[in-house]
C-alpha positions as CSV (number, residue, x, y, z in Angstrom):
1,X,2.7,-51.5,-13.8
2,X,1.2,-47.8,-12.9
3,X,1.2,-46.9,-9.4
4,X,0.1,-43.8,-8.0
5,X,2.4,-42.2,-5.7
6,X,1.3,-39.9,-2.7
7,X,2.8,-36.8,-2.1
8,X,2.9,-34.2,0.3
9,X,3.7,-30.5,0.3
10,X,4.9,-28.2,2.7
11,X,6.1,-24.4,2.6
12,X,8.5,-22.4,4.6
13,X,8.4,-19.4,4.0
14,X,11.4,-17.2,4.9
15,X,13.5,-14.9,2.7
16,X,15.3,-18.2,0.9
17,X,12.1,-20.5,1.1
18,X,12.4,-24.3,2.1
19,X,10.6,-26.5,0.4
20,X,9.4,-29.2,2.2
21,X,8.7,-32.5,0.2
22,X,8.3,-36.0,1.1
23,X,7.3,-39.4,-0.8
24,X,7.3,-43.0,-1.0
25,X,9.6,-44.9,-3.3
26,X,9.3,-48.6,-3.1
27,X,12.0,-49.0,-4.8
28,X,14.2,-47.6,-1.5
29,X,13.2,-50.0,1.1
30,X,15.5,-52.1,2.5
31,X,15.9,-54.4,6.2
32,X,18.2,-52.5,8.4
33,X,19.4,-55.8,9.7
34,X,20.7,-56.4,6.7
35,X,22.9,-53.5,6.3
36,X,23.7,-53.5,10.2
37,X,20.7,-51.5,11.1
38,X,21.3,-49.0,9.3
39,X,17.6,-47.7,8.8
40,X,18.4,-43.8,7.1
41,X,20.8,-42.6,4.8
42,X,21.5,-39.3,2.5
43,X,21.8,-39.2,-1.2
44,X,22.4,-36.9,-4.1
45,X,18.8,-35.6,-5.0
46,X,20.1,-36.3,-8.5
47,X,20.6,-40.1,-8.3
48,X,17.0,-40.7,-7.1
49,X,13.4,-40.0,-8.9
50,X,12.3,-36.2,-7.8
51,X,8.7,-35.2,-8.6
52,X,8.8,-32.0,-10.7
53,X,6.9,-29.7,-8.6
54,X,7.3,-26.0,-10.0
55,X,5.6,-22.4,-9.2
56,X,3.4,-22.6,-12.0
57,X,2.8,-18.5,-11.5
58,X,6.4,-18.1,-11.3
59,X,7.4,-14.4,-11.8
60,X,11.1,-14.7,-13.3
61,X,11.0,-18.1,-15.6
62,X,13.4,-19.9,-13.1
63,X,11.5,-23.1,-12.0
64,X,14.5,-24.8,-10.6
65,X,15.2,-24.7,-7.4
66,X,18.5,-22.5,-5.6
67,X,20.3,-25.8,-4.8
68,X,20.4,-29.6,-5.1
69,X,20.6,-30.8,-1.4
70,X,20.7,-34.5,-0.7
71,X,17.7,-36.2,0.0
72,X,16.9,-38.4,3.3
73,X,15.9,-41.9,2.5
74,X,14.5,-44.3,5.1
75,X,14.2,-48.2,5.4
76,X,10.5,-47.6,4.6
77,X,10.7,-45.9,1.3
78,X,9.8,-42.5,2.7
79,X,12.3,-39.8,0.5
80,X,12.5,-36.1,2.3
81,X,13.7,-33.7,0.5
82,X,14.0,-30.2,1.2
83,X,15.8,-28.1,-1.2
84,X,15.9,-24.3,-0.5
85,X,14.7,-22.0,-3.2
86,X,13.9,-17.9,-4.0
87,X,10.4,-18.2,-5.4
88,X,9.0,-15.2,-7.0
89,X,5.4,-15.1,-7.7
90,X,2.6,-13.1,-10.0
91,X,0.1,-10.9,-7.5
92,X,-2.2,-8.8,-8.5
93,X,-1.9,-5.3,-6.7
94,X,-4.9,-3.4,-5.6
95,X,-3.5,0.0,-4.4
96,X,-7.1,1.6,-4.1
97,X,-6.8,2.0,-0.1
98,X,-2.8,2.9,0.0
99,X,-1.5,2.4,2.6
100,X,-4.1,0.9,4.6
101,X,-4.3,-1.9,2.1
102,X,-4.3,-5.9,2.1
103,X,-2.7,-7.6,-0.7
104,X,-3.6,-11.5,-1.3
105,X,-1.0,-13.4,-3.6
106,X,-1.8,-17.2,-4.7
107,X,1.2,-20.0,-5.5
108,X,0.6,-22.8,-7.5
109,X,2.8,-25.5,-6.7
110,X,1.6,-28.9,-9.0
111,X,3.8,-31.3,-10.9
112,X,4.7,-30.1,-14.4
113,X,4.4,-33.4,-16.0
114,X,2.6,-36.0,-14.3
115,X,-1.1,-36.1,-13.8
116,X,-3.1,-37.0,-10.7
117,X,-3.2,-40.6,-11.2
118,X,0.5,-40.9,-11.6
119,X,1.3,-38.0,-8.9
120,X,-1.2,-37.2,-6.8
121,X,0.0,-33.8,-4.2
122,X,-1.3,-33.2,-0.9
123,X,-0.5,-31.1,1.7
124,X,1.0,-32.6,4.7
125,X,-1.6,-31.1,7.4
126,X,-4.7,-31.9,4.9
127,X,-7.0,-34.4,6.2
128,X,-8.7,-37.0,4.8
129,X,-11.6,-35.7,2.9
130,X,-11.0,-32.1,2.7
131,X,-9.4,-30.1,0.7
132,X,-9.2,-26.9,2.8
133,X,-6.0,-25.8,5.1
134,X,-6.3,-23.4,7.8
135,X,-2.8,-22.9,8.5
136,X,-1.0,-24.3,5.2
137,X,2.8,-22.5,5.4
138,X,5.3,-22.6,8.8
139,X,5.8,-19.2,9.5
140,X,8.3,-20.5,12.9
141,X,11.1,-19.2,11.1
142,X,9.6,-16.4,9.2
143,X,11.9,-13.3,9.9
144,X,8.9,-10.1,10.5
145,X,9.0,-7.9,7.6
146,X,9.4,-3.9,9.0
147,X,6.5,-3.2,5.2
148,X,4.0,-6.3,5.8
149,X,1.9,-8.3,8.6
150,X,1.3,-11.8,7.4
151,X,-2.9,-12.1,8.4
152,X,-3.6,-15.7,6.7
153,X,-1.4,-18.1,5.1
154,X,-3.9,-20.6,4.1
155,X,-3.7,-23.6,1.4
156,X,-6.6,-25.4,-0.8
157,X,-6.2,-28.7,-2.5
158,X,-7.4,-28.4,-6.4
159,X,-8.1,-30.5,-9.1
160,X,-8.0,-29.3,-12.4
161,X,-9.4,-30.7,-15.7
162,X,-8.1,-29.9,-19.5
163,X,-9.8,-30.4,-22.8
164,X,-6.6,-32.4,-23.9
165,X,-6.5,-35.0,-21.3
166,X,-9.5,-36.9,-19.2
167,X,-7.2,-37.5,-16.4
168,X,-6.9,-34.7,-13.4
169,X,-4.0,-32.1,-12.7
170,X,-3.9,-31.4,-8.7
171,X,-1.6,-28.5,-7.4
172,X,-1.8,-27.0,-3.7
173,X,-2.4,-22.8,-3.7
174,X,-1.4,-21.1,-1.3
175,X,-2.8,-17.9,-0.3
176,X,-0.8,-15.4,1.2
177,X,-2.8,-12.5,3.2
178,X,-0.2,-9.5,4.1
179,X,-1.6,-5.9,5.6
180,X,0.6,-3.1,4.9
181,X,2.3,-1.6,8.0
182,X,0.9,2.3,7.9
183,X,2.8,4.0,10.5
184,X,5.6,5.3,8.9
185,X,3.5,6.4,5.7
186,X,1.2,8.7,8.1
187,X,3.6,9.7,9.7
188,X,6.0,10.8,6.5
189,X,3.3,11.2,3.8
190,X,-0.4,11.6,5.2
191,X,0.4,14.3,8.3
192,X,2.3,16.3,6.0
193,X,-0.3,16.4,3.3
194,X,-2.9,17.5,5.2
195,X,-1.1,20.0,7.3
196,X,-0.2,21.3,4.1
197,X,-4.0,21.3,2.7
198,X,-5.1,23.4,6.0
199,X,-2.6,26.1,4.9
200,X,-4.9,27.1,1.6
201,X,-7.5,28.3,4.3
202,X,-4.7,30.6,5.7
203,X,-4.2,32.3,2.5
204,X,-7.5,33.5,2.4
205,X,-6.6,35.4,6.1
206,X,-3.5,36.8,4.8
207,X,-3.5,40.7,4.7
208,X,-3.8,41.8,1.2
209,X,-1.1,44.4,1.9
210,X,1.3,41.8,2.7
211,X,1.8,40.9,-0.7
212,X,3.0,37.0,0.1
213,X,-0.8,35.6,-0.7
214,X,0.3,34.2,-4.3
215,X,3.5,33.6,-3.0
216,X,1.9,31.1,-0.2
217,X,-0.7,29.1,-2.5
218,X,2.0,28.7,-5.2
219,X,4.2,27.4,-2.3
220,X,1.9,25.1,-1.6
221,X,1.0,23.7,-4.6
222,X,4.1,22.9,-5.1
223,X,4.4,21.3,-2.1
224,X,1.2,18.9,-2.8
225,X,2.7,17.9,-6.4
226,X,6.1,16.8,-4.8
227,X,4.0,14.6,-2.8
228,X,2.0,13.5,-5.2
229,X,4.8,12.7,-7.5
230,X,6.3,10.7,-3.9
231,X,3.2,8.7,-3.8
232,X,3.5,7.4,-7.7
233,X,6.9,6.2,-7.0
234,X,6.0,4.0,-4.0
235,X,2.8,2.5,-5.1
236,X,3.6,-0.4,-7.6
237,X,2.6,1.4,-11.6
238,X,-0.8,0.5,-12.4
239,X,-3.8,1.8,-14.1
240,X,-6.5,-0.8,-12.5
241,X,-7.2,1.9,-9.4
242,X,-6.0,5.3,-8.2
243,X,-5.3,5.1,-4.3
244,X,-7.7,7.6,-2.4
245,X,-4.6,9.5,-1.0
246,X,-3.8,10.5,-4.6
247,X,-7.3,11.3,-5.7
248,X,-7.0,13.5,-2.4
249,X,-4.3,15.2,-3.4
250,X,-5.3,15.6,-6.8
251,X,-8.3,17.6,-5.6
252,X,-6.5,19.5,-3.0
253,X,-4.5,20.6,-6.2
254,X,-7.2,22.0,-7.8
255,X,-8.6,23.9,-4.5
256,X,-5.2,25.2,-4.6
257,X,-5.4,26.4,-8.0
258,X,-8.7,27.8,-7.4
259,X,-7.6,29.8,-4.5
260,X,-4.9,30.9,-6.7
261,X,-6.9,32.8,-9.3
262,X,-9.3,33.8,-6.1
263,X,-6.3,35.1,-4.8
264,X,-4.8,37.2,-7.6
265,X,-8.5,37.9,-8.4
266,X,-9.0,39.6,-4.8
267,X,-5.5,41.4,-5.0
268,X,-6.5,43.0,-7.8
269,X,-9.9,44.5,-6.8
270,X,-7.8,45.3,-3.3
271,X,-5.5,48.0,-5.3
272,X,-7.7,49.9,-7.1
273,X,-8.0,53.3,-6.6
274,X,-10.6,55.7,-7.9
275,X,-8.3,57.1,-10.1
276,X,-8.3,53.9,-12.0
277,X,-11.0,51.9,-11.6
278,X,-14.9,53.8,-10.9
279,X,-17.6,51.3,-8.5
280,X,-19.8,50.2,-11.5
281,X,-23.9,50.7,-10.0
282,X,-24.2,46.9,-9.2
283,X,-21.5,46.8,-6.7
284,X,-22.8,50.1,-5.4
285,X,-25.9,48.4,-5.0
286,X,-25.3,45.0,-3.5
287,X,-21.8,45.9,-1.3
288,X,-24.0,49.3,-0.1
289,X,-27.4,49.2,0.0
290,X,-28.3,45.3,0.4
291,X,-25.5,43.2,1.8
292,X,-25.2,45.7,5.2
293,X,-29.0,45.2,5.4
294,X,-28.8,41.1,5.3
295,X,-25.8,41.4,7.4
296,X,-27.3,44.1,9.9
297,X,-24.6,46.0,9.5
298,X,-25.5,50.2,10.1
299,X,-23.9,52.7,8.2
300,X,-22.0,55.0,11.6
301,X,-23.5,58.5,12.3
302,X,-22.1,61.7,12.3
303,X,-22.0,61.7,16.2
304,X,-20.6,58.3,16.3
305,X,-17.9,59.1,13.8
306,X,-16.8,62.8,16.3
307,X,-16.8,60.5,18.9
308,X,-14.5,58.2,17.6
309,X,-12.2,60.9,16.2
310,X,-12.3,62.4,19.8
311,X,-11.2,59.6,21.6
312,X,-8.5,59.0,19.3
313,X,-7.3,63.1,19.7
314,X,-7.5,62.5,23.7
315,X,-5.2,59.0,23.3
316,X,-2.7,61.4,21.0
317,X,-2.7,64.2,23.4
318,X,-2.0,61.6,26.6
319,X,0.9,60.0,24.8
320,X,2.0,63.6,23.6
321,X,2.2,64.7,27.3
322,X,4.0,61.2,28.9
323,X,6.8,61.9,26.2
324,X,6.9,65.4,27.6
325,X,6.9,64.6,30.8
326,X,9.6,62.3,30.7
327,X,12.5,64.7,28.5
């Protein structure tokens, strides 16, 4: 005779998961006053029928479970078993907003060979006629991660149908919801960047004559790729997105390289001499006769210019005379 046995799931998850599993065997009841009340006892978990619930997105191929605890059986039937197990699990990554990103993975847990007439799974909070769980994992004994908030640890009943087989295959998913902790990557990785980035604006106010201009913008280019090449080790490899911090840096790279060739471009034009180079009749004409005019700018007169020289004689002269005075 086929009889349909209801199960229930639960999920703790910690860094050595417990998984929580109960059923009813009628083949384990018994009258404690027979057995002088004795109404529990505990039994190898390999002398007794165990449902074959697996990750069926299981990351490593290992669907067994760590160890083979005993199982708790009661007068009435009801088998708990809860045999601890590392379960590692398929997610797909979405680095786009590193690292102010949220990452959702799913589990499926279902029974790898009976169907939902001869196994049917439930999850132990999910009530009758719904399929839905707010709060589907026991997080009383998570240990906080120092990387990841857990946001939403919900669970969802599904029944699934294959082209093979008429009857249904039910599994419980469990989404996990975790938020990236960001304060150690802007304080070691997004400061840094763009204090770096505002120092391309400072080459640009660098006296020519000091001749470190190329040396600062190649500094700093190499500076941005160091941190670029950072950022590709921590995020997970993957070609799905780029993260907007590294198309940042990528384009502060190229600004930098610009400014490079601006750089050695201006350098150049500073140290000519007109005994090399002669002021072609374009220049002339825009950096002389129409630039100062959109710029109001006034070419100094004759008077002006004495005046200037004098005052600069009569500062010469006072200093000349305070030396003087003083030996």
């Amino acid at each position: 005779m086929l009889q349909t046995i209801q199960y229930s799931l639960l999920i703790i998850i910690i860094f050595l998961s417990d998984l929580n599993q109960n059923w009813y065997d009628y083949k384990l009841t018994w009258d404690p006053k027979d057995y002088g009340g004795v109404d529990m006892i505990n039994v190898p978990a390999e002398s007794i029928w165990l449902p074959d619930i697996v990750l069926f997105n299981n990351a490593d191929g290992n669907y067994e479970v760590t160890l083979m605890t005993k199982a708790t059986v009661y007068n009435t039937g009801l088998v708990v078993w809860n045999p601890p197990a590392l379960y590692k699990s398929t997610c797909k990554i979405d680095v786009q907003y590193f690292p102010f990103d949220e990452q959702s993975c799913l589990m499926k847990f279902a029974s790898w060979t009976y169907d939902g007439h001869e196994v049917d799974i439930r999850h132990v909070k999910q009530e009758e006629g719904s399929t839905f769980v707010e709060v589907g994992i026991d997080l009383s004994e998570f240990y906080k991660s120092v990387e990841w908030d857990i946001l939403r640890v919900s669970a969802k009943y599904n029944e699934e149908y294959y082209e093979c087989c008429p009857e249904p295959y039910p599994d419980i998913t469990f989404n996990l919801t975790m938020r990236r902790k960001t304060l150690f990557y802007t304080v070691n990785l997004i400061i840094p960047c763009v204090g770096i980035t505002f120092l391309t604006l400072v080459v640009f106010y660098l006296p020519s004559d000091s001749g470190e201009k190329v040396t600062l913008s190649i500094s700093i280019l190499v500076a941005l790729t160091v941190f670029f090449l950072l950022l590709a080790e921590i995020i997970p490899p993957t070609s799905l997105a780029i993260p907007l911090l590294g198309k940042y840096l990528l384009f502060t790279m190229i600004l930098d390289t610009l400014s490079i060739c601006v750089t050695v471009y201006v350098l150049n034009v500073h140290f000519r001499s007109p005994s090399t180079h002669i002021m072609t009749p374009w220049v002339r004409k825009v950096f002389i006769h129409i630039l100062p005019k959109i710029l109001l700018m006034k070419r100094p007169s004759s008077q002006d210019w004495h005046a200037e020289l004098e005052g600069q004689l009569l500062i010469l002269i006072a200093i000349e005379n305070y030396f003087i005075d003083c030996y």
